[in-house]
DRENNUMI-945230 format. One line per 4 residues: number of its first residue (from 1); their letters; for each residue x, y, z of C-alpha. Coordinates in steps of 0.5 Angstrom, whole numbers. Layout:
% residues N
NUM> a> X:Y:Z; ...
% end
This chain:
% residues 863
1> xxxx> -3:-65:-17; -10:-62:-18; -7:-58:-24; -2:-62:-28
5> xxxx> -9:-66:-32; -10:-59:-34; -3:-57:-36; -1:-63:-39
9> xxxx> -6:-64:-43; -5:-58:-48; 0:-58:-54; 6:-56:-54
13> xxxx> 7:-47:-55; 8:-45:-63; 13:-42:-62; 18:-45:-58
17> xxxx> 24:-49:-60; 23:-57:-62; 29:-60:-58; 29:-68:-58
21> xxxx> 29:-70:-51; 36:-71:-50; 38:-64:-53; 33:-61:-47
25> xxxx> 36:-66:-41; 44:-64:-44; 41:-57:-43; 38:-57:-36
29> xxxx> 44:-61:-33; 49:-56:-31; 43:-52:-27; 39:-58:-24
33> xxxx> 42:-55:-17; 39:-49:-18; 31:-51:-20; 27:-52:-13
37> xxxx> 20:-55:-12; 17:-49:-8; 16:-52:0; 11:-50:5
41> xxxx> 11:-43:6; 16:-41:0; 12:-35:-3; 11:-36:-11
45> xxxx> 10:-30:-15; 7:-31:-21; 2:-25:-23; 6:-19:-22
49> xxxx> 14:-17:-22; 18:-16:-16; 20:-8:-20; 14:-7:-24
53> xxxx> 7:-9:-25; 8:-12:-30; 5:-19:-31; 2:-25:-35
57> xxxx> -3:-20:-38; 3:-15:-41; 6:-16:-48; 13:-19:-45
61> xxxx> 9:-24:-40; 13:-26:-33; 19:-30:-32; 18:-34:-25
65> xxxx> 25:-35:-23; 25:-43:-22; 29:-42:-14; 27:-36:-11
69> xxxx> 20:-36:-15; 21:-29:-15; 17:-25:-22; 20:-21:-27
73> xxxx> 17:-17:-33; 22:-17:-39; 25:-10:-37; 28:-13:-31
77> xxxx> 29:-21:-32; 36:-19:-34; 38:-16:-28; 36:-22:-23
81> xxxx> 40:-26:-28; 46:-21:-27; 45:-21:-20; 44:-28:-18
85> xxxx> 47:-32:-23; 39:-35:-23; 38:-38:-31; 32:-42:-31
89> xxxx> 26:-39:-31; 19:-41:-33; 15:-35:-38; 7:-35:-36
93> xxxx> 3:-31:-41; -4:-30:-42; -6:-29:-49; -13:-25:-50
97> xxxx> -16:-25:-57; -23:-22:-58; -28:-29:-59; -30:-31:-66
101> xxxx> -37:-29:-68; -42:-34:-71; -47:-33:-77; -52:-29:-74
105> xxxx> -46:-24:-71; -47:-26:-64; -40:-30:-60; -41:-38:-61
109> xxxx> -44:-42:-56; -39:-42:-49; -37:-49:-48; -30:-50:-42
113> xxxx> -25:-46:-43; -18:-52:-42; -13:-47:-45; -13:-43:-38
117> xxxx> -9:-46:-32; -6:-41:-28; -9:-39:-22; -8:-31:-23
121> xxxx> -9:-25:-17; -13:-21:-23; -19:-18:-25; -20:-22:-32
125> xxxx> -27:-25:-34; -25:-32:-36; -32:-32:-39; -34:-26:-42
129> xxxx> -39:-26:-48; -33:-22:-53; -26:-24:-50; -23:-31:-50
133> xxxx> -17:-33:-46; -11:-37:-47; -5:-38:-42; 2:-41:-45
137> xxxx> 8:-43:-40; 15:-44:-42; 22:-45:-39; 27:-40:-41
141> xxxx> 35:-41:-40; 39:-35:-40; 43:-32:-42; 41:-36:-49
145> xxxx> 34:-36:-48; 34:-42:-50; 27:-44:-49; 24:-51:-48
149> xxxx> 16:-51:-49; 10:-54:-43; 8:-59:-42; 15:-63:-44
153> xxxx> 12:-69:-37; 16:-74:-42; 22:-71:-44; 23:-66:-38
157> xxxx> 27:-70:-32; 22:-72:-27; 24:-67:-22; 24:-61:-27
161> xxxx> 17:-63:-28; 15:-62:-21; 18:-56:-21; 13:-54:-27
165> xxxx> 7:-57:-24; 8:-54:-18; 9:-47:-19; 3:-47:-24
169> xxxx> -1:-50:-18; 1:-45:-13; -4:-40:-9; -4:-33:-9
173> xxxx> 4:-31:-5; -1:-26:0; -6:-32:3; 0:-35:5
177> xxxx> 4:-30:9; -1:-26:12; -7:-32:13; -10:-28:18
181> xxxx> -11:-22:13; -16:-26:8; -19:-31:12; -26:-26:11
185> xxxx> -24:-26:3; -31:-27:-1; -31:-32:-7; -34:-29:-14
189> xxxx> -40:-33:-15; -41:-36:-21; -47:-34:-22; -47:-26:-22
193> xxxx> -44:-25:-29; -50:-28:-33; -56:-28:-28; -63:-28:-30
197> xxxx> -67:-23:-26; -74:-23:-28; -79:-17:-31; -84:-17:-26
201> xxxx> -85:-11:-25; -82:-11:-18; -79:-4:-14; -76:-5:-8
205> xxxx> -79:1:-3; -74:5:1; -78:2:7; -82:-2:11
209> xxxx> -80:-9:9; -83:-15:11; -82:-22:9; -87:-24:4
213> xxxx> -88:-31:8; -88:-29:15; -89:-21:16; -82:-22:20
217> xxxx> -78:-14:20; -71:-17:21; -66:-21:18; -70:-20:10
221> xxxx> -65:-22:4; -69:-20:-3; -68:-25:-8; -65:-22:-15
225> xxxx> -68:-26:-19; -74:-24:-18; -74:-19:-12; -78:-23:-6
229> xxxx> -77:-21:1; -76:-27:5; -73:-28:12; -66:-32:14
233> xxxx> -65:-37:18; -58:-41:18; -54:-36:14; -47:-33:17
237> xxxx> -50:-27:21; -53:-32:26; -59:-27:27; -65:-31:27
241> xxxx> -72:-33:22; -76:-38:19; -71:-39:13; -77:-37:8
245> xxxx> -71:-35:3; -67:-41:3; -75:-44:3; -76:-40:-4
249> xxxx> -69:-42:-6; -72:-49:-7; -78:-48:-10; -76:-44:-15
253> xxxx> -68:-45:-15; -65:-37:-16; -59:-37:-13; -57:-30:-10
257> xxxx> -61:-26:-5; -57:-19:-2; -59:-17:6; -64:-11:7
261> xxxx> -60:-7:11; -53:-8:10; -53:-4:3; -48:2:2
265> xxxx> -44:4:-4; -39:0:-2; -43:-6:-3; -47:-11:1
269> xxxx> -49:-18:4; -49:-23:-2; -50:-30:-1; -51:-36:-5
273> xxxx> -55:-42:-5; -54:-46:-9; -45:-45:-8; -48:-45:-1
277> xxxx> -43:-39:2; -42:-32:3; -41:-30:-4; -39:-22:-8
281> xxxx> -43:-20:-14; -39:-15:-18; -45:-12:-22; -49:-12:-15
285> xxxx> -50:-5:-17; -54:-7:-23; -57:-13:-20; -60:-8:-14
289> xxxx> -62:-2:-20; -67:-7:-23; -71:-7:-18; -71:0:-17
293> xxxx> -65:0:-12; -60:5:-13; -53:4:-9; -51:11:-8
297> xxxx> -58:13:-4; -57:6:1; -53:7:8; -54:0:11
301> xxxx> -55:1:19; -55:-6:25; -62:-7:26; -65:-7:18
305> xxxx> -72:-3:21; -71:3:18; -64:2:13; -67:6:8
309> xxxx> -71:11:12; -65:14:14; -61:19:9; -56:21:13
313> xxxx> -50:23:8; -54:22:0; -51:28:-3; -44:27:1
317> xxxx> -43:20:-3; -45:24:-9; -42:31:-8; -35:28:-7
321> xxxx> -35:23:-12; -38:28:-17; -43:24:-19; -48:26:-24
325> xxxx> -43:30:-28; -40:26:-35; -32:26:-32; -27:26:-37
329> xxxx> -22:20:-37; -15:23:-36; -8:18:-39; -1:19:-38
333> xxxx> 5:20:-33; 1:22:-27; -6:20:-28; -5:13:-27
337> xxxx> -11:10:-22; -10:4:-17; -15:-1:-17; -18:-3:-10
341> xxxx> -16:-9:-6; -22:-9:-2; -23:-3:3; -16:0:1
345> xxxx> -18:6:-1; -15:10:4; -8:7:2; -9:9:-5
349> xxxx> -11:16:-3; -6:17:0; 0:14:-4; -3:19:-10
353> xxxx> -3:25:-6; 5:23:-4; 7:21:-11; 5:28:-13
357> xxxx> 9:32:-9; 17:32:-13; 21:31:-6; 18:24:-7
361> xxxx> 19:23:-13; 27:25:-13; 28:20:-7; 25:14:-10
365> xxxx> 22:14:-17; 29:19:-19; 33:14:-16; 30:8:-19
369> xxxx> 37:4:-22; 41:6:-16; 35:3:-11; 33:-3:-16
373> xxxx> 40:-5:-18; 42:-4:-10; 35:-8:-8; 36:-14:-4
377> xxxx> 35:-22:-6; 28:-22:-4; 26:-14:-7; 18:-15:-4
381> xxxx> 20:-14:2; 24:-8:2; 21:-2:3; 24:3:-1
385> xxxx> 24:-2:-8; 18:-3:-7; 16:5:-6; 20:6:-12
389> xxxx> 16:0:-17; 9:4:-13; 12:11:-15; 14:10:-22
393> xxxx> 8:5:-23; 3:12:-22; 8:17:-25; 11:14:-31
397> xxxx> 4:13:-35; 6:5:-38; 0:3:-35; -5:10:-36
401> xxxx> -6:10:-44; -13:12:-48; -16:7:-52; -14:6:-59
405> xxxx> -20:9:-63; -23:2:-65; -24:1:-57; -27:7:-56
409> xxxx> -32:7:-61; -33:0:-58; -35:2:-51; -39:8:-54
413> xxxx> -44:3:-57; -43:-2:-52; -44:1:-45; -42:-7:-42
417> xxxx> -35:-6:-45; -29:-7:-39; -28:-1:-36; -23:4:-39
421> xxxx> -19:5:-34; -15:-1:-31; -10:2:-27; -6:-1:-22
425> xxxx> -6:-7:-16; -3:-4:-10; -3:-12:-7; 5:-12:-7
429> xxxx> 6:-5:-3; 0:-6:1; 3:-14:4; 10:-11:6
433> xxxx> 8:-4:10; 3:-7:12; 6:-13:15; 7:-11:21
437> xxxx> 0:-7:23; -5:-11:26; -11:-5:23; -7:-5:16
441> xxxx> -5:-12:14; -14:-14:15; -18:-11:9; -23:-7:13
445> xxxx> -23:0:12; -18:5:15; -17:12:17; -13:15:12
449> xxxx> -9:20:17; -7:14:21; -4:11:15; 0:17:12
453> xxxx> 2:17:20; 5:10:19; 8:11:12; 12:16:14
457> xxxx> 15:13:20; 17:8:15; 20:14:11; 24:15:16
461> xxxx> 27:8:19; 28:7:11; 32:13:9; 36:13:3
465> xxxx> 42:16:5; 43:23:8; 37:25:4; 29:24:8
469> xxxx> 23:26:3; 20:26:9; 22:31:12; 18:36:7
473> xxxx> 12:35:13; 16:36:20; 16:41:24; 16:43:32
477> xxxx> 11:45:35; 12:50:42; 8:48:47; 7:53:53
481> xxxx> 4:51:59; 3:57:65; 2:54:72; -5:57:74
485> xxxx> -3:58:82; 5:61:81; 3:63:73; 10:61:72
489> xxxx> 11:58:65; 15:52:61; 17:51:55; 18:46:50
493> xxxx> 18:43:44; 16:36:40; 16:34:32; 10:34:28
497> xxxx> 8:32:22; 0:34:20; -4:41:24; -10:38:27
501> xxxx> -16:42:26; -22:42:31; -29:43:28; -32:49:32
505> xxxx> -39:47:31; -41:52:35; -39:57:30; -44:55:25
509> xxxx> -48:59:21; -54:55:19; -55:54:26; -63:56:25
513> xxxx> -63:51:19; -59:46:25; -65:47:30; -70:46:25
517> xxxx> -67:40:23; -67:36:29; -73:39:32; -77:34:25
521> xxxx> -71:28:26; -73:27:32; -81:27:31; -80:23:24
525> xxxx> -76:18:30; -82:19:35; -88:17:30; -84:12:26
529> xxxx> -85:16:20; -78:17:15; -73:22:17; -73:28:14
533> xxxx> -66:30:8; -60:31:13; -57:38:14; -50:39:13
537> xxxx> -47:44:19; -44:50:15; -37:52:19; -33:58:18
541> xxxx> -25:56:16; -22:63:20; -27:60:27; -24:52:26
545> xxxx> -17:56:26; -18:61:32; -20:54:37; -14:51:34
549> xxxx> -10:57:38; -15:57:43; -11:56:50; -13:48:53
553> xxxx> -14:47:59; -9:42:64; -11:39:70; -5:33:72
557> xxxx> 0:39:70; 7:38:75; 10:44:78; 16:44:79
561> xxxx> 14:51:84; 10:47:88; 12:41:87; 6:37:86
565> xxxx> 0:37:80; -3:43:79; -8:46:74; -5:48:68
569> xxxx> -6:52:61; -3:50:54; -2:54:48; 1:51:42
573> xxxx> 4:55:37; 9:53:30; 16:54:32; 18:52:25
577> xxxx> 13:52:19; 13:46:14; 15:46:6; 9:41:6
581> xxxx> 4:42:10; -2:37:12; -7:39:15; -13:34:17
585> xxxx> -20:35:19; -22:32:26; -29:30:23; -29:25:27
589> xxxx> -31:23:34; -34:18:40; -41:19:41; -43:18:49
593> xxxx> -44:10:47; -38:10:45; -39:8:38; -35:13:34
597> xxxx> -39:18:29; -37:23:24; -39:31:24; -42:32:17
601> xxxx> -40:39:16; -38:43:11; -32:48:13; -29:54:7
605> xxxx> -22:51:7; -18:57:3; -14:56:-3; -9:60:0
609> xxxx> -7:59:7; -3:64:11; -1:62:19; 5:67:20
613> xxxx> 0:69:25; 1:62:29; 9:63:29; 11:61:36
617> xxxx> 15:68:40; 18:64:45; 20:67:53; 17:73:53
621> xxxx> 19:79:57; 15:79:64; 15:72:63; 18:67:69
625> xxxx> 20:60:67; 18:54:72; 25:52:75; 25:46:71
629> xxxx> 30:43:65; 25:43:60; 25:36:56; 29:34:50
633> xxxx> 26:36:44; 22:29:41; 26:26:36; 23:20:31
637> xxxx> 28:14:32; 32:14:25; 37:9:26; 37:2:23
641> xxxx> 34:-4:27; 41:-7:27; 48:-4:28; 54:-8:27
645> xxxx> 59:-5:33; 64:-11:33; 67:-16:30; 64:-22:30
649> xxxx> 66:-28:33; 67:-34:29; 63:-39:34; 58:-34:32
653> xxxx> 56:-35:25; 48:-34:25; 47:-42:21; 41:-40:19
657> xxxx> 43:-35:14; 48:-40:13; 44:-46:10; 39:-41:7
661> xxxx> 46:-40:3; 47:-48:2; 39:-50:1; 41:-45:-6
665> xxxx> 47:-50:-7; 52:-46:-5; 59:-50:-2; 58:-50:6
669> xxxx> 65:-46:7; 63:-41:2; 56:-40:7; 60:-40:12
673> xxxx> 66:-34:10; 60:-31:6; 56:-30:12; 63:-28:16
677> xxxx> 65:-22:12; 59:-19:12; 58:-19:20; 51:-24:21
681> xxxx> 47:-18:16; 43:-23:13; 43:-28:8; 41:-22:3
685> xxxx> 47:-19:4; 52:-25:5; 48:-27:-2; 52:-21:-6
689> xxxx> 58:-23:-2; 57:-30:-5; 56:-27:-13; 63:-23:-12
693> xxxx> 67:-27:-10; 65:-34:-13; 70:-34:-18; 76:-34:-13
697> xxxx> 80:-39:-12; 80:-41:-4; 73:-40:-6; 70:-46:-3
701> xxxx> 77:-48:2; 74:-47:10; 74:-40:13; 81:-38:16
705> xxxx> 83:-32:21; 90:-30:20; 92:-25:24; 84:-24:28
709> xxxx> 87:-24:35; 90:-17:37; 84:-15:33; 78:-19:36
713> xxxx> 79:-16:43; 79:-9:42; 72:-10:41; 68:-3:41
717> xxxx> 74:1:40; 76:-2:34; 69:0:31; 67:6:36
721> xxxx> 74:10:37; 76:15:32; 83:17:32; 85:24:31
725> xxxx> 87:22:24; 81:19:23; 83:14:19; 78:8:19
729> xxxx> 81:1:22; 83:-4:17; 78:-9:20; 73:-6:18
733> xxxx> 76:-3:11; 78:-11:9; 70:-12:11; 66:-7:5
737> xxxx> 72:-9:0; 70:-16:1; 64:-15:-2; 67:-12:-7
741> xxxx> 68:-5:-6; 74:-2:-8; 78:2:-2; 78:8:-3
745> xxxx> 70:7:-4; 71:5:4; 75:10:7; 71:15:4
749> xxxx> 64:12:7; 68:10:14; 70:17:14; 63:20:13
753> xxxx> 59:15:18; 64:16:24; 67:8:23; 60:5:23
757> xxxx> 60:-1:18; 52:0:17; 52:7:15; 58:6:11
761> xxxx> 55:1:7; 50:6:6; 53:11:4; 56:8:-2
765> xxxx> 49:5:-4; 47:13:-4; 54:17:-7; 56:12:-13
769> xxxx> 59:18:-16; 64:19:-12; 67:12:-14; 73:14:-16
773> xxxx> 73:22:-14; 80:23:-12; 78:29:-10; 73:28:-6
777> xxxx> 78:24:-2; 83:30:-1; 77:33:1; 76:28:6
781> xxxx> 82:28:8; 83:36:9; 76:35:14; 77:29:17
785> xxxx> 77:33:24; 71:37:22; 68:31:21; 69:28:27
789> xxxx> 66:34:30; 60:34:26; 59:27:26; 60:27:35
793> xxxx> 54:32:35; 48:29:37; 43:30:31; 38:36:32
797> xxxx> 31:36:28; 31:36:21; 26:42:19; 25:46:13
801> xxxx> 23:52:16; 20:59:12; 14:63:11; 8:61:12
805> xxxx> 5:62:6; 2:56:3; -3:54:-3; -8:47:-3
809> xxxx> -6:43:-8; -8:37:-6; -14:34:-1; -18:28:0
813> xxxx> -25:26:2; -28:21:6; -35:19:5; -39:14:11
817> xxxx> -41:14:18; -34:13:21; -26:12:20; -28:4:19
821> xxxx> -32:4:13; -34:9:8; -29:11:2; -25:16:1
825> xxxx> -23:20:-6; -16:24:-7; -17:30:-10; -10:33:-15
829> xxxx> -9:40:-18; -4:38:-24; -2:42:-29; -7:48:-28
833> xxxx> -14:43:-27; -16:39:-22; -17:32:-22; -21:27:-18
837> xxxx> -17:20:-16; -23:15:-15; -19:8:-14; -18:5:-22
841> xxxx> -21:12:-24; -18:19:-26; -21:23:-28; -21:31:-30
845> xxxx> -25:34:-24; -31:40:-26; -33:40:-19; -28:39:-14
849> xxxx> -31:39:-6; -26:44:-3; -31:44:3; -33:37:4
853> xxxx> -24:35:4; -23:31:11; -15:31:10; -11:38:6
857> xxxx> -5:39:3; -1:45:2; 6:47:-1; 9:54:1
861> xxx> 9:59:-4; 16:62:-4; 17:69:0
% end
């Protein structure tokens, strides 16, 4: 294996405890069975912890499980250990101390660092010029914590051995799961942290370039070591030359070139000779400043004539971004940025607005024991834990703390310091919710109101009990539509969770200004000449809001009157108003090509925001209703993937959840009974079955239906009827205290779930406080037919209706041409100030854009 040279050439850790060979073997014998070699396909998480962001880097380190190959930090190993049984973990820390300095004050020279041999998803610069790093690998049995030092190649048994070597050498858990998703991941070059650029006195000109050697206009790369401009020929884009680049490249031996007109504040096309591939360059901005070139001033275009002659958004890049302007490091709970995985600014600035908004911090942070104690065996893909470890990463201020004041003094004098701001890496969130969408499992960029759409349906299939956080943003929607021939009228109404507010651009009021504009654009175009600084279009909010209420006219509308289709005339108006209200910009749109473009507008956006006006008036006096049943209001699907509405057929066992259970050493039979009892939900849940009931005698003894018969055949009334007593089954009863629940725990969550097995389970995780209520029971028991009533009720839309007053408290910004690239930003007022959230950095906001925002949000001042 490539790694085991490294691992096992390096001395054993300090401070492990010296065991003679046979004290190790006696003290791995009794969990042999459980010590796995990863397969194909398992994913091995060795950066970053299931509950935390915690990771190799933290004081405690990361402890590995050696059969889930799940990661914990040190405040949640415990509880894997108590919840599965799991003891043998591998202990992953990397040590970073500052280097050693040599007599004339600068570090000592670099030579191949072999103390590093982990293959780690994070930022560290493994060759800094002031740090040094060291990684140390350990096996940990619990509950003892007995701890066996690596490398042990002659003292482990073989196949523990393998184990360790393999787990050390396994790749990033996210390229194997989703291939697809990184298949265009760039590699750093080698090259970038210490390239050599030349004081040649080179300034790259905002236009006109041609290639030095050939006078060709496209497909031009500037070399940045000494700022040649030469044409491409056989790199990745395939779009023709001589190949001067790669020409210059062997005479001279400079190694990185970037692509005229690909440059944006985003980044660029970099590619590297001498690695022969595509490559990033994170410190491509300074590369690029020495010769004259600033990032934020470049907009990147397809045919690389006039990339820089164009200055469409300049100062939207630096308005929005405050650029320009000294911003404050802010620290603490709720100032925590989040680092950006490549275009994954649109979930970051999503989350943080989310995360800022105490509904959400109840559901998830509030209920972080219940959630995490609850979780199931595999917790990276389980939507609420997850919400729960991104919610309490941003809130609870572990990884937002200032610098001590000798590292702060050190990044005064030195500008190159590592930034101050860390922040968090969203990768594990991002994976699992964005796992099943083919737009958000890729790394290009997104439109943030998509995203906030796809989260809250998330929000809603993963409810944690009765409670949806969610539902802060609903609201209904009364659609009227008039036939224009009868002048009849329909009613209806429909769930929505944002306000899309049109763009009135013909209400602008620097249409002169506007005119001018296009008047010198277009003769700068004519005669080849650069385009003049681009005029932002200056939008009343009050006009935006009226074309918002303005009728919309409907051509394939079906009346009933006359039974065909008929001209139609729409208005749309807020049945009820949200506690939350979001309300979204439509910047952006198609041009008549088809290619998609962003209206660059500045629109006055209120702090305070009152829309009682828009409250819906329902069927008015005079008016004459369509003869047709309107349709049902449109509900989101709440309800779980998978219901259980009868008892399983032994014959039935789904197996693969039962060799799942056996690959993990369990006995077959107790496989079998545990996947049984707990109705084919899932290895997860058969697992905790599993752990309750180990201990038993008849644990392992086949699987037995006494009595199963009478109870089979009834099916659907046995998990479907309820008596007029409303007494749970048995069957079903005897399922949940299976998995160790107590009874009355049971007839409590049947009783309020109308006998649903699922929902009951779901119950309990969500009311542990009513575990031994008794007066609860009675409770249940004095309205067990009000329940029944209640529960056969088809549930309605779940509003949260008021006034209609709102304040803005939050907004986020996006910069670029299109949804598809550009960056966004979030903007926060916390505690009185508002605050920018630009990815890993947070900052105090002195200038906030309110006008340039492309997605608002505003909580409801109470009447």
């Amino acid at each position: 294996m490539q790694r085991r040279g490294a691992l096992f050439s390096m001395p054993g850790g300090s401070g492990s405890r010296k065991m003679a060979a046979g004290d190790i073997g006696e003290l791995l014998v009794p969990h042999m069975p459980t010590i796995r070699v990863p397969r194909s396909g398992d994913r091995v998480y060795k950066s970053e912890c299931a509950f935390s962001y915690d990771s190799p880097n933290s004081e405690g380190g990361l402890y590995v499980c050696m059969n889930t190959f799940l990661a914990f930090g040190r405040e949640h190993v415990e509880r894997h250990f108590r919840k599965t049984g799991q003891s043998v973990y591998m202990h992953l820390k990397r040590h970073m101390r500052e280097k050693v300095r040599g007599a004339s004050g600068g570090a000592l020279p670099k030579r191949r660092n072999s103390k590093i041999f982990l293959d780690l998803d994070t930022d560290d610069d493994l060759n800094s010029d002031d740090y040094e790093y060291e990684d140390e690998a350990k096996l940990v049995i619990f509950p003892d914590h007995y701890e066996i030092a690596l490398p042990n190649i002659e003292e482990l048994p073989a196949l523990v051995t393998i184990a360790c070597d393999a787990v050390l050498s396994s790749k990033s858990p996210y390229r194997k799961q989703d291939p697809d998703t990184w298949e265009n991941e760039l590699p750093v070059s080698k090259y970038a942290n210490n390239l050599t650029q030349l004081d040649n006195g080179v300034r790259i000109p905002p236009s006109g370039w041609k290639c030095a050697r050939c006078d060709l206009r496209e497909n031009l790369w500037l070399n940045l070591t000494d700022g040649s401009i030469l044409c491409g020929k056989w790199f990745f884009d395939s779009s023709g030359g001589n190949g001067h680049a790669l020409e210059h490249y062997r005479d001279m031996g400079y190694p990185l070139a970037v692509k005229l007109g690909t440059i944006t504040p985003d980044g660029a096309d970099v590619y590297s000779f001498q690695e022969e591939e595509p490559v990033l360059d994170p410190h491509l901005a300074k590369h690029l400043a020495h010769f004259g070139i600033d990032m934020l001033h470049m907009h990147g275009t397809e045919n690389g004539l006039r990339d820089n002659d164009i200055k469409p958004r300049v100062s939207e890049w630096e308005v929005i971004q405050e650029s320009g302007t000294k911003l404050k490091p802010m620290y603490g709970p709720g100032y925590t940025g989040l680092k950006n995985l490549g275009n994954s600014c649109y979930l970051s600035s999503v989350m943080q607005a989310i995360f800022s908004i105490p509904e959400f911090q109840r559901a998830y942070v509030g209920n972080l024991p219940r959630i995490f104690d609850y979780s199931p065996l595999d917790p990276t893909q389980d939507f609420n834990t997850q919400m729960t470890k991104l919610g309490h990463g941003l809130l609870s201020g572990q990884y937002s703390k200032p610098p001590v004041k000798s590292e702060l003094i050190e990044q005064v004098m030195k500008e190159e310091h590592k930034p101050q701001q860390n922040g968090i890496s969203p990768r594990m969130f991002k994976a699992f919710v964005s796992k099943s969408h083919p737009e958000f499992s890729s790394n290009r960029q997104q439109d943030a109101q998509e995203f906030f759409l796809h989260l809250v349906n998330l929000v809603e299939r993963n409810r944690i009990g009765s409670e949806n956080p969610s539902d802060v943003f609903r609201f209904l929607v009364e659609e009227r539509i008039q036939c224009c021939q009868t002048r009849k009228v329909r009613y209806t109404e429909r769930v929505d969770y944002l306000m899309q507010l049109p763009v009135a651009m013909e209400a602008a009021t620097n249409k002169d200004e506007l005119i001018a504009y296009e008047l010198t654009r277009r003769e700068a175009e004519a005669n080849r000449r650069p385009l003049p600084e681009l005029v932002r279009a200056k939008i009343p909010f009050s006009a935006c809001l009226q074309a918002f209420s303005e009728p919309e006219n409907v051509d394939d509308f079906w009346s009933s009157a006359l039974q065909a289709k008929s001209a139609g005339v729409k208005t749309s108006r807020f049945a009820s108003f949200p506690e939350y209200l979001v309300v979204q910009i439509k910047k952006f749109t198609f041009g008549l090509d088809w290619v998609p473009k962003k209206f660059d507008v500045s629109i006055d956006m209120p702090d305070l925001l009152d829309i009682n006006h828009l409250r819906a008036r329902g069927l008015q006096p005079g008016e004459e209703e369509l003869p047709d049943i309107s349709p049902p209001i449109v509900i989101p699907d709440d309800s779980k993937d998978r219901l259980m509405n009868q008892l399983i057929d032994p014959s039935d066992i789904d197996e693969s959840s039962v060799m799942q259970l056996a690959e993990m050493g369990f006995p077959l039979e107790a496989c079998r009974k545990a996947v049984y009892f707990t109705g084919n939900m899932g290895a997860e849940v058969a697992f905790n079955w599993i752990i309750v009931h180990m201990e038993e005698p008849d644990f392992a003894e086949p699987l037995t239906m006494p009595g199963y018969g009478g109870a089979a055949s009834s099916g659907a009334s046995v998990f479907g009827a309820t008596g007029l007593d409303n007494q749970p089954p048995e069957e079903i009863v005897a399922i949940i205290t299976s998995m160790g629940f107590q009874r009355n725990q049971a007839v409590q969550a049947l009783r309020a779930t109308n006998n649903n097995l699922e929902r009951a389970l779901d119950w309990i995780f969500s009311h542990p406080e009513f575990e031994e209520d008794s007066d609860f029971v009675i409770e249940m028991e004095n309205n067990a037919n009000a329940n029944i009533i209640s529960e056969a009720k088809p549930e309605g839309p779940r509003v949260k209706d008021g006034s209609g007053m709102y304040e803005l408290f939050a907004f986020i910004s996006h910069m670029g041409t299109s949804t598809m690239s550009g960056h966004y930003v979030c903007h926060i007022k916390k505690e009185g100030r508002w605050v920018i959230y630009n990815d890993h950095k947070v900052c105090a906001s002195e200038r906030p854009p309110k006008d340039l925002g492309y997605m608002y949000f505003y909580r409801r001042i109470p009447s």
